[in-house]
C-alpha positions as CSV (number, residue, x, y, z in Angstrom):
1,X,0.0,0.0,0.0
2,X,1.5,3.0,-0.8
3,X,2.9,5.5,2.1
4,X,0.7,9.3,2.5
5,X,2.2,11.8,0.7
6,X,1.2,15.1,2.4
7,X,2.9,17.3,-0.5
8,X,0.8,15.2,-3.2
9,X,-2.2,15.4,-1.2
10,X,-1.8,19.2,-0.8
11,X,-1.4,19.6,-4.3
12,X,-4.4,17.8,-5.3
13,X,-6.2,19.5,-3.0
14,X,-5.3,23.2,-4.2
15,X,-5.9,22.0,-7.8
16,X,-9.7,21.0,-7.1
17,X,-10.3,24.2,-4.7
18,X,-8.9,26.5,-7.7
19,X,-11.1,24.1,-9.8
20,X,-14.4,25.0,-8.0
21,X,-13.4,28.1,-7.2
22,X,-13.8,29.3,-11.4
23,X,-16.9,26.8,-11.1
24,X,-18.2,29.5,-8.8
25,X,-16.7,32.5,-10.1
26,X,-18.4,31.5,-13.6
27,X,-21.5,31.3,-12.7
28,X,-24.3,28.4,-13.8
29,X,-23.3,26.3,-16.5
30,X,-25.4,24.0,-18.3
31,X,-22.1,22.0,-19.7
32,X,-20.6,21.0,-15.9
33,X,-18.8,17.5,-15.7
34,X,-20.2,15.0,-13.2
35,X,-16.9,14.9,-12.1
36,X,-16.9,18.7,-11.0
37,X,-19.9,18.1,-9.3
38,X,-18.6,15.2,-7.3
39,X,-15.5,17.0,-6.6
40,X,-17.8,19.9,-5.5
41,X,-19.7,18.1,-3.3
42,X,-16.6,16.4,-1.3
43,X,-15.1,19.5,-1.3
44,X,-17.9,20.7,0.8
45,X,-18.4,17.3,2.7
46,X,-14.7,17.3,4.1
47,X,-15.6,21.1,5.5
48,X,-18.7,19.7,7.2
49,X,-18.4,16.2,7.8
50,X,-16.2,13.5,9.6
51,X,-13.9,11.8,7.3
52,X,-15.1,8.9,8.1
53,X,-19.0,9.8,7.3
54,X,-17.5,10.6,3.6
55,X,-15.3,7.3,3.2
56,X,-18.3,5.7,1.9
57,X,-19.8,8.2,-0.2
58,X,-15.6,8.5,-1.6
59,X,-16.6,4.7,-2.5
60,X,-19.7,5.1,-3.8
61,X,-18.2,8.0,-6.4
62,X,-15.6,5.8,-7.4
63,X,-17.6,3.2,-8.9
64,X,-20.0,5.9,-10.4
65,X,-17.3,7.6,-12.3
66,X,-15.9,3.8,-13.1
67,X,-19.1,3.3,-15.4
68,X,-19.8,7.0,-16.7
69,X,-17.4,7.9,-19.6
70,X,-14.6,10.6,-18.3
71,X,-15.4,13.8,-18.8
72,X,-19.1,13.4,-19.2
73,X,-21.5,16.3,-19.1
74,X,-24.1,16.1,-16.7
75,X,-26.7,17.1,-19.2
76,X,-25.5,14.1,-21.5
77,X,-26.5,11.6,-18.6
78,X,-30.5,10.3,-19.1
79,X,-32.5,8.1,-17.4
80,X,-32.0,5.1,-19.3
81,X,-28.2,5.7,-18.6
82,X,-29.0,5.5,-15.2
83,X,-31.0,2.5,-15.2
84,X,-27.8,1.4,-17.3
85,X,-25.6,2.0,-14.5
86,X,-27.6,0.2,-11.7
87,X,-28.1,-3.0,-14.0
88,X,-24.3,-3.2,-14.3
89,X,-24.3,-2.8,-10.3
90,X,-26.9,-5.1,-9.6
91,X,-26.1,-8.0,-12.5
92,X,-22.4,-7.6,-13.0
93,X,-21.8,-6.4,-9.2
94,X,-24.0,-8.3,-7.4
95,X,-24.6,-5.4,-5.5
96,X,-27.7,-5.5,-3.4
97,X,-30.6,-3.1,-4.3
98,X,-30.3,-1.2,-1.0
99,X,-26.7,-0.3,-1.7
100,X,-27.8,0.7,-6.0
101,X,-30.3,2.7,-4.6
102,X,-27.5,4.8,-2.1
103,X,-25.1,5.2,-5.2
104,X,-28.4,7.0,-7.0
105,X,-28.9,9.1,-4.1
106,X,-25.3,10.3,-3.3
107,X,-25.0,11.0,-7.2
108,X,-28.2,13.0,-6.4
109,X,-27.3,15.0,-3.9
110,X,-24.0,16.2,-5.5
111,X,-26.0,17.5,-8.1
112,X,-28.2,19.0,-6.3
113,X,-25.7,20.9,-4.7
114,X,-24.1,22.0,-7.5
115,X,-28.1,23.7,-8.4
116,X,-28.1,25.2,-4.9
117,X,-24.7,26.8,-5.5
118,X,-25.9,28.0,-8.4
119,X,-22.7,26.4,-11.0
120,X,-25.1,23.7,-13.0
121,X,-28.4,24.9,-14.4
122,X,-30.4,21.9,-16.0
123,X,-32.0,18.7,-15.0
124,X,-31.1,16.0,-12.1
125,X,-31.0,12.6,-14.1
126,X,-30.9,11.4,-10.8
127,X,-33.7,12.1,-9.7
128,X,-37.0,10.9,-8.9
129,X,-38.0,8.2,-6.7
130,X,-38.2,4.5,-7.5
131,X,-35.1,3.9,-10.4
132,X,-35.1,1.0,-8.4
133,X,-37.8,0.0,-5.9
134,X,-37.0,-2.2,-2.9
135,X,-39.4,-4.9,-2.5
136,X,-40.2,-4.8,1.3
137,X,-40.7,-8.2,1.9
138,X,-41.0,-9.8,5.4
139,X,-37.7,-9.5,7.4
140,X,-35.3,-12.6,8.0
141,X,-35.6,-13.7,11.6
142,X,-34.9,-16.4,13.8
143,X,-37.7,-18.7,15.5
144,X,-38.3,-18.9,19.3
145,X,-35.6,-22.2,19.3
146,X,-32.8,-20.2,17.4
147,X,-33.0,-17.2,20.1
148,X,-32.5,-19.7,23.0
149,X,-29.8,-21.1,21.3
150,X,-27.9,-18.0,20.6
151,X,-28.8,-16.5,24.4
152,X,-27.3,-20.1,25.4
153,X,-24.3,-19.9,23.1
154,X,-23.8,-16.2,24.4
155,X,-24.3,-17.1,28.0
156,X,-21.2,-19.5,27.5
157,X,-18.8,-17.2,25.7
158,X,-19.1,-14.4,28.4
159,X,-18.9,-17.2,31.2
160,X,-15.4,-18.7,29.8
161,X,-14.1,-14.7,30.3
162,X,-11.3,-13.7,27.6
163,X,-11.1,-10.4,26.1
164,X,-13.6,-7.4,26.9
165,X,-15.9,-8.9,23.6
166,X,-16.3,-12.3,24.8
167,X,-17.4,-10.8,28.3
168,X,-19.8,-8.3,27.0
169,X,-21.6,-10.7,24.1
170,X,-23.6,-12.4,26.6
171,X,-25.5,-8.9,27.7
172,X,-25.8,-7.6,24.5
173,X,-27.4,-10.6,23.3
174,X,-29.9,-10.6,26.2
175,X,-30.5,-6.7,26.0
176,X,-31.1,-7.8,22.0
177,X,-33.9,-10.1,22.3
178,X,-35.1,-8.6,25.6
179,X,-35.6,-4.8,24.5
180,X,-35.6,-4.9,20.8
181,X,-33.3,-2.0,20.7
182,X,-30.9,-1.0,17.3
183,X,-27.1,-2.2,17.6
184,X,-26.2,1.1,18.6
185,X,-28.6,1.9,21.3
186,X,-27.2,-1.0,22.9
187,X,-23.6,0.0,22.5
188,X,-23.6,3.2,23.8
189,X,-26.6,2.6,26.9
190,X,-25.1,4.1,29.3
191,X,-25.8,3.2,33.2
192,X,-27.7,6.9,34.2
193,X,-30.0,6.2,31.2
194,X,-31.3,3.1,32.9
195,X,-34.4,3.1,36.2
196,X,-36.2,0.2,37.1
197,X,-38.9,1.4,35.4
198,X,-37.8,2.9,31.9
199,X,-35.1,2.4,29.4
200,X,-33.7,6.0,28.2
201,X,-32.2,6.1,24.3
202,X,-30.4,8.8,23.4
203,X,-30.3,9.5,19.8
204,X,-29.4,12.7,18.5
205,X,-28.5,12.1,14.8
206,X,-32.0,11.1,14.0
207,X,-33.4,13.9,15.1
208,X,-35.3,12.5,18.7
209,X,-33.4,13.5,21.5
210,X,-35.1,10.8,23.9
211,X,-36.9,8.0,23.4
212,X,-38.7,5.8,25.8
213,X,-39.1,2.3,26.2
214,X,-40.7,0.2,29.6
215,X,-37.8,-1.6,31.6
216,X,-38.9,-5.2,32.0
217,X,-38.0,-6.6,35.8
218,X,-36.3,-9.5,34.7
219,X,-33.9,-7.2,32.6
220,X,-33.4,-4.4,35.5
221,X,-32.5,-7.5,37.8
222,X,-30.0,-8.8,35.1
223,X,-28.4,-5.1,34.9
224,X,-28.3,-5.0,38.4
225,X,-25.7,-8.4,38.4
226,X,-23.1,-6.8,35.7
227,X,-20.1,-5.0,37.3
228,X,-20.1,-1.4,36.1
229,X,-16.5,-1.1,35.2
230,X,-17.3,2.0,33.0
231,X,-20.2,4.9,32.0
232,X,-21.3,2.4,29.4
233,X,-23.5,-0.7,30.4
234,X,-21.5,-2.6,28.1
235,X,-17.4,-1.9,29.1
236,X,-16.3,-2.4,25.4
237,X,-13.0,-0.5,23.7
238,X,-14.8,-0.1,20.3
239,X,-18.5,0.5,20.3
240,X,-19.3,-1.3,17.4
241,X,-20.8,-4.5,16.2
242,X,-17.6,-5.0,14.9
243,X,-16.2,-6.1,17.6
244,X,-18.5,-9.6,18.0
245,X,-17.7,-10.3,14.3
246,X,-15.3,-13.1,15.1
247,X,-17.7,-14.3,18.0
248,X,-20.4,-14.2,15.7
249,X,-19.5,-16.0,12.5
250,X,-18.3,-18.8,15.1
251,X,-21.7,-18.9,16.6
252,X,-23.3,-18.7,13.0
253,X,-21.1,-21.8,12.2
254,X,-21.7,-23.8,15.1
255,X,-25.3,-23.3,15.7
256,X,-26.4,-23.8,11.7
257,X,-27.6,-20.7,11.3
258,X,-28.2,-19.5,7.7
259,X,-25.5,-17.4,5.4
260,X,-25.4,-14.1,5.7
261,X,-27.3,-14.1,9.5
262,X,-26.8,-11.1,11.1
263,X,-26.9,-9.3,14.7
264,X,-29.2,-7.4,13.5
265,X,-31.7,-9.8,12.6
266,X,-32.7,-10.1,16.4
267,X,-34.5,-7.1,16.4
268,X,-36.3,-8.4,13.6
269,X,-37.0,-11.4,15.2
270,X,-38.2,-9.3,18.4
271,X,-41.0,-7.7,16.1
272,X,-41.9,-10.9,14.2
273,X,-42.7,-12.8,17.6
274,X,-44.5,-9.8,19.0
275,X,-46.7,-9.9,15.8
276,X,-47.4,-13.2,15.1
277,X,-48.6,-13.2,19.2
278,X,-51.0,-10.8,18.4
279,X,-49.8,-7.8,19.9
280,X,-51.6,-5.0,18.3
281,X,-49.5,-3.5,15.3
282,X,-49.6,0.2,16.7
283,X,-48.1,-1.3,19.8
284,X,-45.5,-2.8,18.0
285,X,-44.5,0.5,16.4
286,X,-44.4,1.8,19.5
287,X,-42.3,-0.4,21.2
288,X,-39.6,0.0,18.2
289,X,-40.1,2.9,17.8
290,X,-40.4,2.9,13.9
291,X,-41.1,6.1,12.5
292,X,-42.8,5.0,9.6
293,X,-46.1,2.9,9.8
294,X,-45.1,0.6,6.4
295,X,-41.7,-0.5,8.5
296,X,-43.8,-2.6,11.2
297,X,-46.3,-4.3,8.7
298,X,-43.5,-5.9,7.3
299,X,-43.1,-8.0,10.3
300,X,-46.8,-9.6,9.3
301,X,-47.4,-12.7,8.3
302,X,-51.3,-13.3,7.5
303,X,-52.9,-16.3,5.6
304,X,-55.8,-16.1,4.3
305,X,-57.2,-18.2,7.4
306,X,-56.1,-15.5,9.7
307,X,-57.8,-12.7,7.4
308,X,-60.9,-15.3,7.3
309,X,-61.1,-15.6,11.4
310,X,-60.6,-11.7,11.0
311,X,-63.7,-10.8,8.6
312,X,-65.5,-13.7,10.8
313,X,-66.4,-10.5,13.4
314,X,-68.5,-9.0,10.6
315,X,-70.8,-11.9,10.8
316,X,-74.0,-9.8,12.2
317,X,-74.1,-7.9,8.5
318,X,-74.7,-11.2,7.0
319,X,-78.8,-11.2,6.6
């Protein structure tokens, strides 16, 4: 891997920022390069953003510029060159439809910029919802057996001590299946966000400041056993799921679980069991706190014998 050059870097660096700069200075163009635009919008991204926010976008404009021809004017791009592109991601990639669909929307957004800034004036081919439409199908989870046996499997990692991972797997796990909560609400539950009656999650990048979910006793009781060795409920050096990804595709091994089975899968399996119990769907929602109503129907799996037993109550219209 080649060494950092902070003299090369510098130099690139001046040469896109006196780049934009006559992108500016000239005014809207209707002939701008894609490539401007890109180089516009991480020019703009690295003055607002983390670098490590912008890594994957970097990625994303990589591959983008890998398919369009170099030097290609935005308002040579049409649709059908679009639907060209996320073909060749999807079919000659393999790439998932989630991850096309976030290639469309960064290429998007840069040119969007570039209209707000006032240096392209013509059409987004980008834009427009549905290029590719996800099929929201219902969610892999695991049954009722599958969670005991991962709680089990867990319950014996952390037991057999080891690194900080090992110790902490077993509680995230149970806080997983118990709570329903994200990865990351997990990770970063801290022990002053915790009473015996509520669960506090703190989330300020989407927008809610707090949310609220009921603490069940079992769960307060099986806090109450875990030595607080930090701020965090879970005494981890990294705080990500990144860190049970060895632990994990052991467990996936050993226990049979399908390819591709993720952590996060237990939250969906959370929401599947609550449904198919019979817990009202608006509960559901509230209990995950899903924003949107579409998310939580996902998780329902009706026959035409349930919708039968359903209609069934309408029985006195009958005569």
């Amino acid at each position: 891997m080649p060494r950092y050059n902070a003299e090369e870097a510098h130099r690139r660096a001046a040469v896109i920022y006196k780049r934009i700069s006559r992108m500016v200075a000239g005014g809207s163009r209707p002939d701008l390069q894609l490539r401007e635009a890109i180089d516009r919008y991480l020019f703009h991204g690295e003055k607002t953003r983390t670098a490590s926010s912008l890594g994957p976008d970097r990625t994303c404009f990589r591959r983008i510029l890998e398919w369009f021809p170099d030097k290609v004017e935005i308002r040579n791009i049409d649709r059908s060159s679009v639907l060209e592109f996320t073909s060749w991601m999807k079919k000659d990639r393999n790439y998932s439809q989630r991850t096309v669909n976030h290639h469309i929307a960064v290429a998007k957004a840069a040119i969007n910029l570039a209209l707000a800034d006032k240096i392209y004036s013509g059409d987004n081919p980008f834009a427009g919802r549905g290029l590719i439409k996800q099929v929201r199908t219902r969610r892999k989870s695991y049954s009722p057996a599958q969670l005991s046996q991962i709680l089990e499997y867990a319950r014996n990692i952390s037991a057999s001590g080891g690194s900080l991972s090992r110790r902490a797997f077993h509680p995230y796990i149970y806080l997983a299946v118990n709570t329903g909560m994200r990865p990351g609400e997990i990770l970063n539950l801290r022990w002053d966000h915790i009473t015996p009656q509520q669960i506090e999650i703190h989330r300020p990048k989407s927008g809610q400041d707090l949310e609220v979910i009921p603490m069940l006793p079992w769960v307060w009781d099986f806090l109450q056993k875990l030595p607080r060795e930090s701020f965090y409920v879970l005494h981890l050096g990294q705080r990500s799921t990144n860190t049970f990804r060895k632990i994990w595709i052991r467990l996936r091994t050993d226990l049979n679980l399908p390819e591709g089975s993720t952590l996060y899968q237990i939250r969906h399996s959370v929401a599947s069991y609550l449904a198919d119990a019979g817990v009202p769907l608006h509960l559901v929602q509230a209990l995950l706190r899903h924003a949107d109503w579409s998310t939580t129907q996902i998780y329902v799996n009706s026959d035409m014998d349930d919708l039968r037993r359903v209609m069934a109550v309408m029985d006195r219209f009958k005569a």
